[in-house]
C-alpha positions as CSV (number, residue, x, y, z in Angstrom):
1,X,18.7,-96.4,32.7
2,X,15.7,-96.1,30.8
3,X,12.9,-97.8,33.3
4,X,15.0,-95.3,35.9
5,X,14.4,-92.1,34.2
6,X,10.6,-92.8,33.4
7,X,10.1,-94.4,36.4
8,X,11.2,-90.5,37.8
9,X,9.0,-88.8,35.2
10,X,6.2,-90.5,36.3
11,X,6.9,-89.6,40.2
12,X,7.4,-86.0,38.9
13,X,4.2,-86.1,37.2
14,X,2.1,-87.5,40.1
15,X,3.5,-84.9,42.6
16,X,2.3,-82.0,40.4
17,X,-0.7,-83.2,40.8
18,X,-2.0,-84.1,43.9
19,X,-0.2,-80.7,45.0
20,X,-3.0,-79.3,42.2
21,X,-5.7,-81.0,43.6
22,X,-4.9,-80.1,47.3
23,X,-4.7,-76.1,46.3
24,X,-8.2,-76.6,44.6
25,X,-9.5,-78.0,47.7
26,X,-7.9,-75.4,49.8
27,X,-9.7,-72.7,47.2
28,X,-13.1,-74.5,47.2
29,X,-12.8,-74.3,51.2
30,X,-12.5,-71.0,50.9
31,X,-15.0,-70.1,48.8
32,X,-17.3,-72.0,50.9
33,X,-16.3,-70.0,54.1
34,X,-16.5,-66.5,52.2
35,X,-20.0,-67.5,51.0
36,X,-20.9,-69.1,54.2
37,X,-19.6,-65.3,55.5
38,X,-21.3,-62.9,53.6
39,X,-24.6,-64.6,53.5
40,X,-24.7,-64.8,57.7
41,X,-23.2,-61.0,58.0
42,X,-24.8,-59.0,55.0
43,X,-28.0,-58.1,56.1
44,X,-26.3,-56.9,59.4
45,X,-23.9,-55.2,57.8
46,X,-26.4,-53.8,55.6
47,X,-28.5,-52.6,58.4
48,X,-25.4,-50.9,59.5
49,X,-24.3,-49.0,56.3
50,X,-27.8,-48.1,56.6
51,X,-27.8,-46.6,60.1
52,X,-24.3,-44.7,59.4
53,X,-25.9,-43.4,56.2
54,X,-29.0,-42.2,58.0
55,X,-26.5,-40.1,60.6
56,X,-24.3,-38.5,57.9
57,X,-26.2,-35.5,56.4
Protein backbone atom coordinates (compact mmCIF):
# COMPACT_ATOMS: atom_id res chain seq x y z
CA UNK A 1 0.00 0.00 0.00
CA UNK A 2 2.93 1.98 0.64
CA UNK A 3 5.05 1.56 -2.85
CA UNK A 4 1.20 2.29 -4.26
CA UNK A 5 0.75 5.58 -2.70
CA UNK A 6 4.35 7.00 -3.45
CA UNK A 7 4.47 5.40 -6.55
CA UNK A 8 1.09 8.08 -7.15
CA UNK A 9 2.92 10.95 -5.38
CA UNK A 10 5.56 10.72 -7.63
CA UNK A 11 3.28 10.62 -10.87
CA UNK A 12 1.49 13.69 -9.27
CA UNK A 13 4.69 15.38 -8.83
CA UNK A 14 6.00 14.82 -12.46
CA UNK A 15 2.65 16.03 -14.01
CA UNK A 16 2.92 19.41 -12.28
CA UNK A 17 5.79 19.79 -13.80
CA UNK A 18 6.12 19.27 -17.18
CA UNK A 19 2.67 21.15 -17.34
CA UNK A 20 5.19 24.09 -15.67
CA UNK A 21 7.61 23.73 -18.06
CA UNK A 22 5.20 23.71 -21.13
CA UNK A 23 3.42 27.10 -19.87
CA UNK A 24 6.98 28.62 -19.68
CA UNK A 25 7.64 27.73 -23.07
CA UNK A 26 4.34 28.91 -24.31
CA UNK A 27 5.29 32.42 -22.37
CA UNK A 28 8.92 32.57 -23.75
CA UNK A 29 7.13 32.01 -27.27
CA UNK A 30 5.32 34.74 -26.68
CA UNK A 31 7.56 37.04 -25.65
CA UNK A 32 9.65 36.31 -28.57
CA UNK A 33 6.72 37.09 -31.03
CA UNK A 34 5.74 40.41 -29.06
CA UNK A 35 9.40 41.45 -29.32
CA UNK A 36 9.83 40.13 -32.79
CA UNK A 37 6.44 42.59 -33.25
CA UNK A 38 7.23 45.70 -31.93
CA UNK A 39 10.76 45.84 -33.17
CA UNK A 40 9.43 45.23 -37.06
CA UNK A 41 6.21 47.72 -36.57
CA UNK A 42 7.60 50.58 -34.21
CA UNK A 43 9.22 52.82 -36.32
CA UNK A 44 6.08 52.51 -38.71
CA UNK A 45 3.92 53.07 -36.24
CA UNK A 46 5.96 55.76 -34.99
CA UNK A 47 6.02 57.52 -38.34
CA UNK A 48 2.29 57.30 -37.99
CA UNK A 49 1.67 58.81 -34.55
CA UNK A 50 3.84 61.23 -36.09
CA UNK A 51 1.82 62.09 -39.14
CA UNK A 52 -1.58 62.13 -37.09
CA UNK A 53 0.12 64.44 -34.68
CA UNK A 54 1.31 66.76 -37.34
CA UNK A 55 -2.62 66.95 -38.71
CA UNK A 56 -4.16 67.64 -35.27
CA UNK A 57 -3.65 71.30 -34.37
Amino acid sequence: MVRMWAAYQSRIAGDEGASLVEYSLLVALIAVVALLAVTSFGGNLSEKYSEIAATIP
